[in-house]
C-alpha positions as CSV (number, residue, x, y, z in Angstrom):
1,X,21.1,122.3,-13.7
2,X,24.4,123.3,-12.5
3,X,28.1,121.9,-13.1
4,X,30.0,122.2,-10.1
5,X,33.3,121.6,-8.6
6,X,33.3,122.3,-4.8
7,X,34.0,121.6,-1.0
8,X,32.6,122.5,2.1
9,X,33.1,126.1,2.2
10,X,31.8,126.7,-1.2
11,X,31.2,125.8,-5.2
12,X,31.9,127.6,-8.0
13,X,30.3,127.2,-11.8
14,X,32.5,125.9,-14.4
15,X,30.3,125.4,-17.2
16,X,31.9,128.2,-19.2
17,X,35.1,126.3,-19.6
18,X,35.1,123.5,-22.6
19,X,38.7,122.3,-20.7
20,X,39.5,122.6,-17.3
21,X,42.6,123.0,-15.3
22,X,44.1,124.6,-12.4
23,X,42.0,127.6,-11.1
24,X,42.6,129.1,-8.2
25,X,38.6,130.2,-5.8
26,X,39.0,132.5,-2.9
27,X,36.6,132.1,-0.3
28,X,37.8,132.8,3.2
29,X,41.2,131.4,1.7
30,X,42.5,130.2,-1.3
31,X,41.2,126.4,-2.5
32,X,43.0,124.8,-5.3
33,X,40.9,123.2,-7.9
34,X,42.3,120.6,-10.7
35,X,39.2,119.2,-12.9
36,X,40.5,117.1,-15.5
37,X,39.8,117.8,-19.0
38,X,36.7,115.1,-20.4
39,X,35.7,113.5,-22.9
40,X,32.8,115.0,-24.4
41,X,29.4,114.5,-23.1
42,X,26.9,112.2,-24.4
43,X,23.7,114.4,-25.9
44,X,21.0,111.9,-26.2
45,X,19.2,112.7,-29.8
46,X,16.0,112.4,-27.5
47,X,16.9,115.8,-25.4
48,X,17.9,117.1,-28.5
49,X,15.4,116.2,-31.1
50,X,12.5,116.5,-28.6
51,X,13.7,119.2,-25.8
52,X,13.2,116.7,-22.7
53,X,14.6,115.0,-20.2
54,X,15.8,111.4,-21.5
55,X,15.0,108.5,-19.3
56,X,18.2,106.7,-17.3
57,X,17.6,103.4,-19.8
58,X,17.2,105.7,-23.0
59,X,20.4,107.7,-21.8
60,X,22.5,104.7,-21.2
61,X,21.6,103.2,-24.2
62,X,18.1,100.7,-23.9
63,X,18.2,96.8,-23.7
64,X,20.9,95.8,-25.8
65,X,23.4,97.9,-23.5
66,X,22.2,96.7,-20.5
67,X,22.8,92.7,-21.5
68,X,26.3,93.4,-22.4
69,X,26.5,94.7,-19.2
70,X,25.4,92.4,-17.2
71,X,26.7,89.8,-19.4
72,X,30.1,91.3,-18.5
73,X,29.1,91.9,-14.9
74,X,28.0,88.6,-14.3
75,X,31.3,86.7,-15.6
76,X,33.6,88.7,-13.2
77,X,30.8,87.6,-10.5
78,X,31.3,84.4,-11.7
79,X,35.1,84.7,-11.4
80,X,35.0,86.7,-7.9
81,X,36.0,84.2,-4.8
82,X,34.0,86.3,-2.5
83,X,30.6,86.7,-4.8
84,X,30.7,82.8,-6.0
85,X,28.9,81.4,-3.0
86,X,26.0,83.3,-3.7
87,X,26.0,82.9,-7.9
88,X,27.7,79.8,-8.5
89,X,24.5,78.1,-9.6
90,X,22.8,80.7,-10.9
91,X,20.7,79.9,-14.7
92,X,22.4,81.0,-17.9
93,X,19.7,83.6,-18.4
94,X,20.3,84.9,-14.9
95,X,21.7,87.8,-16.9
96,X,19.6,88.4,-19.1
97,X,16.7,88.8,-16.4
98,X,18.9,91.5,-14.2
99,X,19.1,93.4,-17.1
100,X,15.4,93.3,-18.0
101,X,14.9,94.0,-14.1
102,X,17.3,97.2,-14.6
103,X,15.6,98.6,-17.6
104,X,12.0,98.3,-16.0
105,X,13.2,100.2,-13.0
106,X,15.3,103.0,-15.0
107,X,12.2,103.5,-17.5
108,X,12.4,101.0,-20.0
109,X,9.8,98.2,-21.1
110,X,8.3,95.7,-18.4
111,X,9.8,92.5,-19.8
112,X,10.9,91.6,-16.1
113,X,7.2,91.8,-15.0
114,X,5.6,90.1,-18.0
115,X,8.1,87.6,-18.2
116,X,9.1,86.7,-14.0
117,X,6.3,88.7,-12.2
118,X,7.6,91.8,-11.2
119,X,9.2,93.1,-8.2
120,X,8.1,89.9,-6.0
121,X,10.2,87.9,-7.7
122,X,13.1,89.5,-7.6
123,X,13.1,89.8,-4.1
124,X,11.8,86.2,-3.5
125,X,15.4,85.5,-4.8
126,X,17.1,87.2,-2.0
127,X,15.4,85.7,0.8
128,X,17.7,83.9,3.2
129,X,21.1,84.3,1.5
130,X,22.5,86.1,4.0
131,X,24.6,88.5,1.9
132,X,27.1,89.8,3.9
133,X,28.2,93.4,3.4
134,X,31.3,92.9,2.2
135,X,29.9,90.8,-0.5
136,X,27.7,94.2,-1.0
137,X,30.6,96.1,-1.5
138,X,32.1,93.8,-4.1
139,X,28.9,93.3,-6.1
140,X,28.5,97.0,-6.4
141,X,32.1,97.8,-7.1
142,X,32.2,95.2,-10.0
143,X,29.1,96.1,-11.4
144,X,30.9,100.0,-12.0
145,X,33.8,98.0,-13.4
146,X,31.7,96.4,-15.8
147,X,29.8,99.9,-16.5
148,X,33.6,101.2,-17.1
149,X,34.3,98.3,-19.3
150,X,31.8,98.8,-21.9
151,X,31.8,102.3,-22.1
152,X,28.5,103.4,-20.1
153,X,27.8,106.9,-20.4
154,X,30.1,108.9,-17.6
155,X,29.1,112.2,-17.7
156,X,28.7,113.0,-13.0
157,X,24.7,113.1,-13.4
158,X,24.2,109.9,-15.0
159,X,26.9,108.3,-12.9
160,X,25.2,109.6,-9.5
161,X,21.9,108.3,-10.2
162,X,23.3,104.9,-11.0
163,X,25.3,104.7,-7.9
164,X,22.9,106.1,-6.1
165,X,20.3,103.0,-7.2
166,X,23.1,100.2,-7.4
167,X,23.5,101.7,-3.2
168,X,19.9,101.8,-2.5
169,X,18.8,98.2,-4.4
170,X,22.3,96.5,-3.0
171,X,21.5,97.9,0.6
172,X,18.1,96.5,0.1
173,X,19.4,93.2,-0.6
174,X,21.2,92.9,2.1
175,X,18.1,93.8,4.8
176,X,16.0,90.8,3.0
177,X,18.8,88.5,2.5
178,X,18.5,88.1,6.7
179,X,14.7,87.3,6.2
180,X,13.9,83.1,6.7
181,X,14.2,80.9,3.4
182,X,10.4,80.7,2.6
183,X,9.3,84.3,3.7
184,X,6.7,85.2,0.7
185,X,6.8,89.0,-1.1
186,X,3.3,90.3,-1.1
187,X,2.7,90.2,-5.1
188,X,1.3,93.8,-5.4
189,X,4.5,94.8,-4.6
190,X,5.1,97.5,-7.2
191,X,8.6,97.9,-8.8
192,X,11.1,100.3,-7.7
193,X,11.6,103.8,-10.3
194,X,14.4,105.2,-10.7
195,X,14.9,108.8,-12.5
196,X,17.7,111.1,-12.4
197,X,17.8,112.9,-8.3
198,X,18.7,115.8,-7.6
199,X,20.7,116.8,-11.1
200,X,17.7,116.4,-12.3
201,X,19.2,114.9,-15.9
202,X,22.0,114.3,-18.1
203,X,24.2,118.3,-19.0
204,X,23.3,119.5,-22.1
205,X,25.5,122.2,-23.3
206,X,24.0,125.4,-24.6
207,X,23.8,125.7,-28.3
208,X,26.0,128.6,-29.5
């Protein structure tokens, strides 16, 4: 997998700095660069221990991660003037459940489908609300606020995949939230599973 920092006209590898700062790239002219020094990576003791690719829930951190987060999530939603409408009355374990939904999808146990019915369900809920795009935007922005909060891993190729699914599912939403209250989801509807894209997992660095 490579590390990157780039534009248009070209990339450049900067895995062989443990710090970064201002380097100057000539292409066709001279682009200035400034990556900012990070914290260090999270190396999962599964890619270490076992040399493979770790799973988006083992890399973030399994089940009890994911319910602070949404735990978290789900009280600035409840706090947001523009998400309210849609979760004002939503169950106390409404949490709990998006987190179980979450974990199934990024490799983790099948609680949601054992215990609500898999992927069916979920969208049953979406049905008719209407979710407007702006409330899109909102959800997804304070979900990353929430992943911020509590310290999700940050490292660019965990990050991308879990934009790249809160985009995809939120965007999804949105398309069956315009469907009629009382539409029925075909219950072999398999659930949505989500791995790593195109960095193809978490950076590992290179033991000396």
């Amino acid at each position: 997998m490579g590390d990157f920092a780039g534009c248009a006209i070209g990339r450049f590898d900067t895995r062989k700095f443990n710090c970064y700062d201002v380097h100057l790239v000539h292409f066709s002219f001279a682009v200035l660069y400034r990556v900012h020094c990070e914290e260090e990576r999270k190396v999962n003791k599964v890619t270490v221990e076992n040399n493979r690719v770790p799973l988006l829930y083992e890399w973030l951190g399994g089940a009890d991660v994911l319910k602070v987060l949404m735990l978290k999530f789900y009280e600035r939603v409840s706090a947001d003037e523009l998400l309210r409408p849609l979760f004002g009355e939503m169950p106390t374990d409404h949490p709990r459940h998006v987190a179980d939904f979450v974990g199934e999808v990024m490799g983790g146990s099948q609680a949601y489908t054992e215990s609500r019915g898999g992927h069916a369900t979920m969208l049953a809920h979406h049905f008719g609300r209407n979710i407007s795009e702006a409330q899109r935007r909102r959800w997804v922005s304070l979900l990353l606020d929430s992943a911020d909060e509590i310290g999700l891993p940050g490292d660019p190729e965990f990050r991308s995949a879990l934009v790249a699914y809160l985009e995809w599912g939120s965007r999804l939403a949105v398309m069956n939230s315009k469907l009629p209250p009382g539409t029925v989801a075909d219950s072999a509807t398999p659930m949505p599973k989500w791995g790593w894209g195109v960095p193809g997992g978490p950076y590992v660095p290179e033991k000396e």
